[in-house]
C-alpha positions in Angstrom: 135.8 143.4 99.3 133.2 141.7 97.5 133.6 137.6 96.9 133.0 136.0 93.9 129.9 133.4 94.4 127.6 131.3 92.3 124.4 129.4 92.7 123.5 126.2 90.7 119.7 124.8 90.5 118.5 122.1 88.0 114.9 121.9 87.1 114.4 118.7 85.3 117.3 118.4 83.1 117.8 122.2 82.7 120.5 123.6 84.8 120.5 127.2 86.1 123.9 129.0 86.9 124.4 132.7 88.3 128.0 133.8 88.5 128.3 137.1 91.0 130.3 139.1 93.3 128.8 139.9 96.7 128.8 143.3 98.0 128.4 143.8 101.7 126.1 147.0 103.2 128.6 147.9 105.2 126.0 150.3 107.1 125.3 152.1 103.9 122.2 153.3 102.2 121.7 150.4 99.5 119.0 151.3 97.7 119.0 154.9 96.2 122.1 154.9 98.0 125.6 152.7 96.9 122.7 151.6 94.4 121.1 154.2 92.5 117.7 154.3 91.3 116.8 154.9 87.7 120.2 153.6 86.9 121.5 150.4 85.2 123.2 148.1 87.9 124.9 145.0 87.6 123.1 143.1 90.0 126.0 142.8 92.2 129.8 143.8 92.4 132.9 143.6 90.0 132.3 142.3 86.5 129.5 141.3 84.8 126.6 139.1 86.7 126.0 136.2 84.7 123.0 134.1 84.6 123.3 130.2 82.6 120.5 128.0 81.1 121.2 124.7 79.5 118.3 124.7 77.8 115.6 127.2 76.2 113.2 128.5 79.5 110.1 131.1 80.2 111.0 134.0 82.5 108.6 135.8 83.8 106.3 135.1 80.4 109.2 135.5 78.1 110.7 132.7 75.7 114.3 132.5 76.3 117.0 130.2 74.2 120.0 128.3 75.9 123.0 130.4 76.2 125.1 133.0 79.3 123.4 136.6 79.8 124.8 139.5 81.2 122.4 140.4 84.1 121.5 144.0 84.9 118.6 145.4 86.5 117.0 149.4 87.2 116.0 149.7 90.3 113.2 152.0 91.2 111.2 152.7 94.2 108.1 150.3 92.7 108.6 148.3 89.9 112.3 147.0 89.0 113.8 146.6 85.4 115.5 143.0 84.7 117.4 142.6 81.6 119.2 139.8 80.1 122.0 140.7 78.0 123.3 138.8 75.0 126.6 140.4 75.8 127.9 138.7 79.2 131.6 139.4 79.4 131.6 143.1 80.1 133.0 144.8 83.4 130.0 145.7 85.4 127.0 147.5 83.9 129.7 150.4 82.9 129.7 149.4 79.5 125.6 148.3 79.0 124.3 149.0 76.1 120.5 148.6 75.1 120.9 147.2 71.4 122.6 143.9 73.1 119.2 142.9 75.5 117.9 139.5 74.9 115.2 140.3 76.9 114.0 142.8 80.1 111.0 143.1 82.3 109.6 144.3 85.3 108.9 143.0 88.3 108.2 143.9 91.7 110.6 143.3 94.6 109.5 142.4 98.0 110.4 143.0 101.4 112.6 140.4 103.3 114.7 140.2 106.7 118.1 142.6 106.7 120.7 140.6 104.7 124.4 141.8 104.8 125.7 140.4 102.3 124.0 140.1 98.8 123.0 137.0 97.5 121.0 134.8 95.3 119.3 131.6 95.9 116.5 129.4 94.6 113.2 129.7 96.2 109.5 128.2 95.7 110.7 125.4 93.5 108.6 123.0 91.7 108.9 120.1 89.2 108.4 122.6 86.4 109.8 126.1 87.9 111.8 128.1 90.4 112.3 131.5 91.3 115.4 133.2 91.5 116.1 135.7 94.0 118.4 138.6 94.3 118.6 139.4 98.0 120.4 142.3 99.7 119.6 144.7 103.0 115.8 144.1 103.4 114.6 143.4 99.7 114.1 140.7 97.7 113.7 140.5 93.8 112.2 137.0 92.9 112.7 136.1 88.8 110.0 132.9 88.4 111.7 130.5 85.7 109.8 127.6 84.2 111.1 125.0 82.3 109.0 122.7 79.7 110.4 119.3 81.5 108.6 116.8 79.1 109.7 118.8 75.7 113.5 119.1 77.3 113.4 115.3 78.6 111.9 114.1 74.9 114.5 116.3 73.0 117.1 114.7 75.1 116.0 111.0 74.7 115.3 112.0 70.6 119.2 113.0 70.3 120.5 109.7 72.2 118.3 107.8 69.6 120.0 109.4 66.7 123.6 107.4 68.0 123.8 103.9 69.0 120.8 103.3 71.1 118.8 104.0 68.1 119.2 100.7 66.7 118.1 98.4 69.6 114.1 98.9 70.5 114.5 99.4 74.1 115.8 103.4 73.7 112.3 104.1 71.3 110.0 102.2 73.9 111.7 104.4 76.7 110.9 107.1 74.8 107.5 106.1 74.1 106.4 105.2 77.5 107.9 108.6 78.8 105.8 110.1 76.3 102.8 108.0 77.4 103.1 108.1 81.2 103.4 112.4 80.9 100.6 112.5 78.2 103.2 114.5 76.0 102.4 113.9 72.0 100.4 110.4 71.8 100.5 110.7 68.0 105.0 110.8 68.5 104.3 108.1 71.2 102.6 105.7 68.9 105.6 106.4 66.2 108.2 106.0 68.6 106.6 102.4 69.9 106.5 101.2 66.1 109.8 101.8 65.4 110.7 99.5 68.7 108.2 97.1 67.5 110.2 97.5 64.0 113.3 96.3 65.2 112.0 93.2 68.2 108.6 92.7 69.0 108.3 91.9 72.5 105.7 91.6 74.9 106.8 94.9 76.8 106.5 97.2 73.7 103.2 95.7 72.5 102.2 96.3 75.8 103.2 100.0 75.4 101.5 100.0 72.2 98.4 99.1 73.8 98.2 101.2 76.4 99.1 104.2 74.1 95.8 103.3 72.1 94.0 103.1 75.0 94.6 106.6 76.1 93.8 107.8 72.7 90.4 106.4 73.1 90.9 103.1 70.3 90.1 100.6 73.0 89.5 97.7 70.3 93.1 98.2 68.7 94.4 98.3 72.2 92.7 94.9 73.4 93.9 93.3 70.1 97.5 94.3 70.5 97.4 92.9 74.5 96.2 89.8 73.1 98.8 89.9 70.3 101.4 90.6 73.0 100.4 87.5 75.4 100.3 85.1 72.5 103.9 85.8 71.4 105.6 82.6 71.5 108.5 81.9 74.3 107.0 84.7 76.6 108.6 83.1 80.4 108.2 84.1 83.9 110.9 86.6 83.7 109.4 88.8 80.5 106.0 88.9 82.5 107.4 89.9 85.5 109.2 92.9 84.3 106.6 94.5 82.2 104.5 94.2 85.9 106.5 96.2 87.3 107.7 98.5 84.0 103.8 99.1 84.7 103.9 99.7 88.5 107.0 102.3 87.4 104.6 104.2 85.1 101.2 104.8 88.3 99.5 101.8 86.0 99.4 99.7 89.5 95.7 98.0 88.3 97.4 97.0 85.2 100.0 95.7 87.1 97.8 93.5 89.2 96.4 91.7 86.4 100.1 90.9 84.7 101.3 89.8 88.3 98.2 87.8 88.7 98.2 86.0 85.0 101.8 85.0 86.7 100.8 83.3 89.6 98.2 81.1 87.5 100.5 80.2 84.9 103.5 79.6 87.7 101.8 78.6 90.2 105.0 77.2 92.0 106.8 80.1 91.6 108.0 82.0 95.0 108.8 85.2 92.5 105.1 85.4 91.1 103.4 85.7 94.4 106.3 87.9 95.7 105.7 90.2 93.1 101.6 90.0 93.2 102.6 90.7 97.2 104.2 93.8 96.1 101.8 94.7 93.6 99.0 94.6 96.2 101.4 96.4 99.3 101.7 99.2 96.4 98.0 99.7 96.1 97.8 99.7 100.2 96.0 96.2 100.1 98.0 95.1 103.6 96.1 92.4 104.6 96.3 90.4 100.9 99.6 91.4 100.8 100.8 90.1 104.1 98.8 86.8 102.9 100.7 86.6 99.2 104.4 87.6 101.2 103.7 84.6 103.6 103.2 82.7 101.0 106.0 83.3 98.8 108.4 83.5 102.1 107.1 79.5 102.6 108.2 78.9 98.4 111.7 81.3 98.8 114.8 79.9 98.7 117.0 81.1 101.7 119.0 83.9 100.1 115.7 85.6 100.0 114.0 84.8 103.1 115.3 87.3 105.7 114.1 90.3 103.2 110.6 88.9 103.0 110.8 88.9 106.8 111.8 92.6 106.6 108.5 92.9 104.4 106.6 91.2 106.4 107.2 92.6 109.8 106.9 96.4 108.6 103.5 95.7 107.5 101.0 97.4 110.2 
């Protein structure tokens, strides 16, 4: 009896199904065997083996668009033939034809500890990729997928901003900074920010603005904008304080320093400033200033915050 099994991976936002049946060996001969070569198989047992993307991917070199495929491979004694069918509800491979392939290649399979039962798992995964793998009696057949993360993530983000979020500036500053902090599209980065300035200028998207110029190399618009962004009126503790860490969130820790520090000079008496500054410098793996600055704010923090600068404190080695 073979049971009906599936595997699920997500690779950034893009999530991979495979629906199958798994046959057992059953002390037969698999390959060449139960398993011809030079034939069309349904990689697996029962109906149709079915493989998902959510959103377009590369396999194995090859551009392919959301959607379910029928999975089939030809299995010879080198090199095996994967194909992904456009029709996916048929019974088996007994009904295959070649006019309905999306897309096949060859790769080659490799050798792997005796496994009863077929399956199919995710291996060698990455940020940006994974591999599938068919694996029955002692072979392997690994299928590397990659997924574009930043263009899946930005498409994402650019269809939220066509309902409701795309009338408040925050969504388009996400959007931006995203862009920004993966070097995806500066020239899109620099649109998105305006339209966020469009609607509320604010010290955080300015800030965005800036550093987006900076990394295409226009340092004097960028140091104009900062300045522009620290001189807009009714900027408070709070406002400063988050764009430090919205900067610390992005790897801009330097950056980060500076905003904390223009925080501690203009509120001096403020437990929060040097808290964060504390943090800023911990971050960086400046212990000994940062141990200094936690002290300090622990001496300034009202007692509902006390015991977790204590925490801080006595983890620091």
């Amino acid at each position: 009896m073979s049971q009906k099994a599936s595997v699920f991976q997500r690779v950034g936002l893009t999530d991979i199904v495979v629906n199958y049946h798994r046959p057992a060996a059953n002390k037969r001969v698999v390959w060449g065997g139960i398993v011809p070569y030079d034939q069309v198989w349904r990689a697996g047992a029962n109906e149709n083996t079915t493989i998902y993307f959510s959103t377009d991917v590369t396999v194995e070199n090859n551009k392919v668009t959301a959607g379910t495929y029928g999975l089939h491979m030809i299995p010879t004694k080198k090199s095996w033939t994967i194909i992904f069918s456009k029709d996916n509800a048929a019974w088996g491979s007994f009904f295959y034809d070649e006019k309905n392939d999306a897309i096949r290649f060859t790769v080659n399979p490799n050798t792997s500890e005796f496994q009863e039962w077929l399956s199919y798992s995710f291996d060698a995964l990455s940020a940006s990729s994974a591999t599938l793998s068919l694996k029955w009696e002692k072979l392997s057949i690994p299928i590397k997928i990659e997924v574009d993360v930043n263009e899946t993530v930005v498409s994402s983000m650019e269809k939220e901003l066509t309902g409701i979020p795309g009338f408040f500036w925050q969504g388009w500053n996400q959007i931006a900074t995203y862009a920004f902090t993966n070097n995806y599209n500066l020239d899109k980065a620099s649109t998105w920010v305006d339209r966020s300035i469009g609607i509320n200028k604010n010290l955080t998207n300015l800030m965005t603005k800036s550093l987006i110029l900076e990394s295409m190399g226009k340092s004097q618009e960028a140091e104009k904008i900062k300045k522009e962004a620290y001189a807009i009126p009714g900027i408070d503790e709070a406002q400063v304080n988050a764009l430090g860490y919205q900067l610390m969130g992005i790897g801009k820790t330097e950056e980060a320093l500076k905003v904390f520090e223009k925080n501690t000079v203009d509120h001096p008496d403020s437990w929060n400033a040097w808290d964060s500054l504390a943090e800023g410098l911990l971050t960086k793996g400046d212990k000994v200033k940062a141990k200094q600055l936690y002290e300090k704010a622990f001496g300034m923090a009202p007692d509902n915050q006390k015991d977790r600068i204590k925490g801080i404190l006595a983890n620091i080695k």
